[in-house]
N, C-alpha and C positions, 0 to 999 in steps of 0.2 A: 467203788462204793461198797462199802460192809451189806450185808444181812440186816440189820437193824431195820426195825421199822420208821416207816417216814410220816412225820406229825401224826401220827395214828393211823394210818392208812391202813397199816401190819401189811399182813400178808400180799391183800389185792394190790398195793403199788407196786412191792416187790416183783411180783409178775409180771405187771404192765409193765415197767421199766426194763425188766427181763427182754419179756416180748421187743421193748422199742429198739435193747443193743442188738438184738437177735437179727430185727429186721431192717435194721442203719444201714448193715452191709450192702442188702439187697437194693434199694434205691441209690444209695454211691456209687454200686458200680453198676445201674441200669441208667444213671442220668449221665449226659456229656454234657458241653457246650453245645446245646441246640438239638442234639440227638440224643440217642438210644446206641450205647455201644452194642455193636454186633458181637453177641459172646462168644461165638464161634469162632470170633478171630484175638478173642479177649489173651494174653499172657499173663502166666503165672510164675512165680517165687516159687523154690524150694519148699518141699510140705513143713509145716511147724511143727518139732519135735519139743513138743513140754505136756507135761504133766496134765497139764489146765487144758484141755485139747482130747476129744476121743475121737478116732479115725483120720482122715485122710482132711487137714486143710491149709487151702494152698492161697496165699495173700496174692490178690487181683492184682498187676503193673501197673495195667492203665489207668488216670483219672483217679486216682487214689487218694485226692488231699484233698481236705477242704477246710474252710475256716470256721469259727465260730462266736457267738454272741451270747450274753445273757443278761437279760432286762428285766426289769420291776415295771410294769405298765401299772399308772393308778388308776382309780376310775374316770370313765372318759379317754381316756389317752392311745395314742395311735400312732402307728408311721403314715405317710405319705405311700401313694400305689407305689411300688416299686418290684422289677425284675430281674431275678437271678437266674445267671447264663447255664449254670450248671444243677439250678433247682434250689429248693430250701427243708427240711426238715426242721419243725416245731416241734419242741416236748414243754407244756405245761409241766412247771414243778410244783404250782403253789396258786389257788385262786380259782377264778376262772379266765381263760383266754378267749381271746375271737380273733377268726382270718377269714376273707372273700377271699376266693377267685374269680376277677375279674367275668360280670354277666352269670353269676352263680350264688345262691344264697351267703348269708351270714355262717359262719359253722363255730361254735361255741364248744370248748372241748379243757376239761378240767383234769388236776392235777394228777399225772401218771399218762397220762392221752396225749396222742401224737397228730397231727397234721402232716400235710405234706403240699408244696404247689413246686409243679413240674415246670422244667429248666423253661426260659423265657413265657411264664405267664405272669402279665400283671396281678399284683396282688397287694393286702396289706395284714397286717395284725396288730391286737392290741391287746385292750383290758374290754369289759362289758362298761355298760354306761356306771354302775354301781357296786364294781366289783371288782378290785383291783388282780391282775395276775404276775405268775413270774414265768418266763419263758429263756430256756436255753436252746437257741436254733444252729442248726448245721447247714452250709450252707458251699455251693462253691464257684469261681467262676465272677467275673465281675458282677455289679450289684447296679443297675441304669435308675437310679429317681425319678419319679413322673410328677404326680401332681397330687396336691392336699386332698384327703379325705373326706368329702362334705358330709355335713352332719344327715343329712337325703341319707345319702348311701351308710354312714356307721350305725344309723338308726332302721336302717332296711330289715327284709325282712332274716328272720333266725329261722334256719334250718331246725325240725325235734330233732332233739340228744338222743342218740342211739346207745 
């Protein structure tokens, strides 16, 4: 991604996006399949000698991959609950987004703003009822489909925007 600013956001997206590669790492290699890898017993790569890089870092072995998606939700629009084995990271790029956690409010989190639902908790994401979003999500580990989203629960209550 260049420097340029994104649809007008300037500076504050820049950041926030900053902040979300900055802290990607950090949940990739704190989620597994069903656990919390032990980092004590975590391996490491060869430290990375470049330029783009100051001091000491060393690419994680373990559970290093994962996949990814990016969708345009319109208003209204939604997945079905569904559970990732290895967790999901959300980044709104565009809009506004929404995601439950299962038994947890609505959380409504717009463009430059990150979500997260930890490795096997039901969940779902979208758009708001009148507001369409775009979302690129990281994710890893099989993906188990549950069941349609009722409109009870997409209409539930909205956590306040922090």
């Amino acid at each position: 991604m260049s420097g340029v600013p994104y649809r007008d956001q300037g500076e504050k997206f820049t950041m926030k996006l900053s902040r979300f590669v900055i802290v990607l790492g950090l949940p990739l290699a704190l989620a597994q399949v069903g656990d919390v890898i032990d980092l004590t017993k975590v391996t490491y790569k060869d430290p990375i000698k470049s330029p783009y890089f100051q001091g000491t870092v060393l690419p994680v072995n373990e559970n290093s991959t994962g996949n990814f998606a990016h969708y345009k939700f319109t208003p209204g629009a939604r997945t079905q609950w569904h559970v990732h084995e290895g967790g999901q990271i959300l980044l709104c790029e565009e809009g506004i987004c929404r995601h439950q956690l299962k038994g947890g409010p609505i959380i409504e989190f717009r463009a430059g703003e990150t979500a997260y639902a930890p490795p096997g908790v039901p969940h779902w994401q979208g758009s708001t009822p009148t507001a369409s979003g775009t979302q690129f999500n990281i994710h890893r580990g099989k993906i188990t489909w549950m069941n349609d989203v009722t409109d009870a629960e997409y209409n539930g209550p909205v956590a306040p925007h922090k």
